[in-house]
C-alpha positions in Angstrom: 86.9 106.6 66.4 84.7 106.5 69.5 85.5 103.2 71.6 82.2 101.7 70.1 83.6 101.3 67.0 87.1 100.5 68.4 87.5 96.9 70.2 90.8 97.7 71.2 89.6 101.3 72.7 86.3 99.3 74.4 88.6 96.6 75.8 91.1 99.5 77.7 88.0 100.8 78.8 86.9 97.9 80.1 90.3 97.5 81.7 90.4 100.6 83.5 86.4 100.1 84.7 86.9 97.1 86.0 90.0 97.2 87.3 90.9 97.2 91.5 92.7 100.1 93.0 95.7 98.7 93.0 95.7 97.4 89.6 95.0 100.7 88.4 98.0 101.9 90.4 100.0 99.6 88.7 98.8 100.9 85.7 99.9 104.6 86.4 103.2 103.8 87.5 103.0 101.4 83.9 102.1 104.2 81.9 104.2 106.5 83.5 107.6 104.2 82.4 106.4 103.9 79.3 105.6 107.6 78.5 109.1 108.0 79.9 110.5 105.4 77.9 109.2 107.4 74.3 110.4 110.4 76.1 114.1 109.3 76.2 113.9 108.4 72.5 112.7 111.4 71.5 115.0 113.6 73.6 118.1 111.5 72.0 116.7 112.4 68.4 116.6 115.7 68.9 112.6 115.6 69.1 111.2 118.6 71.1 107.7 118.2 70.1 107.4 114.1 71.4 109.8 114.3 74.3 107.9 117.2 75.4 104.4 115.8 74.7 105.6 112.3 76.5 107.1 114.1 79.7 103.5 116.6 79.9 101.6 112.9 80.0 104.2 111.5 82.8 103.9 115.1 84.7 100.1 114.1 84.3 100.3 110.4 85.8 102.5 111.9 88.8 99.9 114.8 89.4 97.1 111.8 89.2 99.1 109.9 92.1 99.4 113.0 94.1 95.9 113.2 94.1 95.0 109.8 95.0 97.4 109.9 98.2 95.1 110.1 101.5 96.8 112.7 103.1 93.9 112.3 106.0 93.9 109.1 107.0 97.3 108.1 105.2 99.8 109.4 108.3 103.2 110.2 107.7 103.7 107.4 105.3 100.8 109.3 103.4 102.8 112.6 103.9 106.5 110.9 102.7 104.9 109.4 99.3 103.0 112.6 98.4 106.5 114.3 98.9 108.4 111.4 96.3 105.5 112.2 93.8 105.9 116.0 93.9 109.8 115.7 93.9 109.6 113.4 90.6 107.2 116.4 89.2 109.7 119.0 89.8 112.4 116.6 88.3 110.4 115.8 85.3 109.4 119.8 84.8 113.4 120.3 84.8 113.5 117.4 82.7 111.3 119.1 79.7 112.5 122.3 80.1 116.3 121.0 79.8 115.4 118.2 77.5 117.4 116.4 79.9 117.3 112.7 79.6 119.2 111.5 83.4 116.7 113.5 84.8 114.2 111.4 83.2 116.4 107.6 84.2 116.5 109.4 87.5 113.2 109.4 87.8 112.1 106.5 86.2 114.6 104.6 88.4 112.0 106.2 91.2 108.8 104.8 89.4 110.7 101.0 89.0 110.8 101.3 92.7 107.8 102.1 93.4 105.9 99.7 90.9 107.8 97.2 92.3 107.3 97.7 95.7 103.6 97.8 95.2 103.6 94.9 92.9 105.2 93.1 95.8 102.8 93.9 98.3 99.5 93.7 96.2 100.6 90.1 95.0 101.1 89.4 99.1 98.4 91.1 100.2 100.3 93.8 101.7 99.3 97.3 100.9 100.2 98.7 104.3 104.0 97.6 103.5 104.3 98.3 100.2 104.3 102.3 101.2 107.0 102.0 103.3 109.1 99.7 100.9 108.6 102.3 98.1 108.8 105.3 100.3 112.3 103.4 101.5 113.0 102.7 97.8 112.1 105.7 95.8 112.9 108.6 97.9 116.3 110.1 96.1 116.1 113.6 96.7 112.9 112.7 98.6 112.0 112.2 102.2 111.4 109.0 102.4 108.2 107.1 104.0 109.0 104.5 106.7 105.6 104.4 108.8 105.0 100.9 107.6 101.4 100.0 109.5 99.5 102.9 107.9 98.6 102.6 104.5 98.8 106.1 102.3 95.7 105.0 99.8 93.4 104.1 102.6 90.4 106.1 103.5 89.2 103.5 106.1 92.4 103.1 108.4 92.8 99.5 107.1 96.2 98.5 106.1 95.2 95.4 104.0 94.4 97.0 101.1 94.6 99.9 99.0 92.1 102.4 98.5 92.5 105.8 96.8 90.6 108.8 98.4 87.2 109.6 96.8 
């Protein structure tokens, strides 16, 4: 059923066109919680098929993230985050390939962090700090971001708000 005929598919569509860069962010981190969420339920019903068609979409969302950090104009915090996304990759990898559910709260626990942290500083207007908060908060097993004027999303140097690299 093409979105046409679908009002619930046109109206996502809508969402994600229409959306700002940080709310699509938001989404990401959103869809990535709840892609683990079906993943934990699967993995504790014995479900190798659905936990390992959940955790391919989350590896997905990460990869999606890794590709939207700046690493030219984003500095070190740019560097820090794109290291927390590819260590929750690896983790979730290990995660399907284990069928190992604390992998998965481990990570998840990473992505709360980090959707928080950016929630935070979107709803205050302040992109720049919300790297360093989630870099602070999300990097278990990670190195950590803690440049906190430099924004890792920005492709114009400003640290007001976030924009992923074109």
């Amino acid at each position: 059923m093409t979105a046409m005929n679908n009002p619930f598919e046109a109206y996502r569509q809508n969402q994600y066109q229409t959306a700002t860069q940080g709310e699509l962010l938001l989404m990401l981190y959103r869809g990535a919680l709840e892609k683990m969420e079906k993943a934990k339920e699967a993995i504790d019903d014995n479900d190798i098929l659905n936990s390992h068609q959940h955790l391919i979409r989350t590896q997905k969302i990460v990869l999606e993230l890794m590709s939207s950090v700046d690493m030219e104009n984003g500095g070190k915090m740019a560097q820090n985050l794109f290291n927390i996304y590819e260590y929750m990759h690896r983790r979730l990898v290990r995660a399907n390939v284990k069928k190992d559910r604390e992998i998965v709260e481990e990570v998840e626990g990473q992505v709360r962090s980090l959707l928080e942290a950016w929630e935070n500083a979107l709803n205050s207007g302040d992109a720049a700090g919300a790297g360093a908060q989630a870099g602070s908060n999300a990097g278990a097993g990670a190195q950590a971001g803690s440049n906190a004027g430099a924004n890792p999303y920005a492709g114009s140097g400003e640290t007001s708000s976030i924009s992923f690299k074109g």
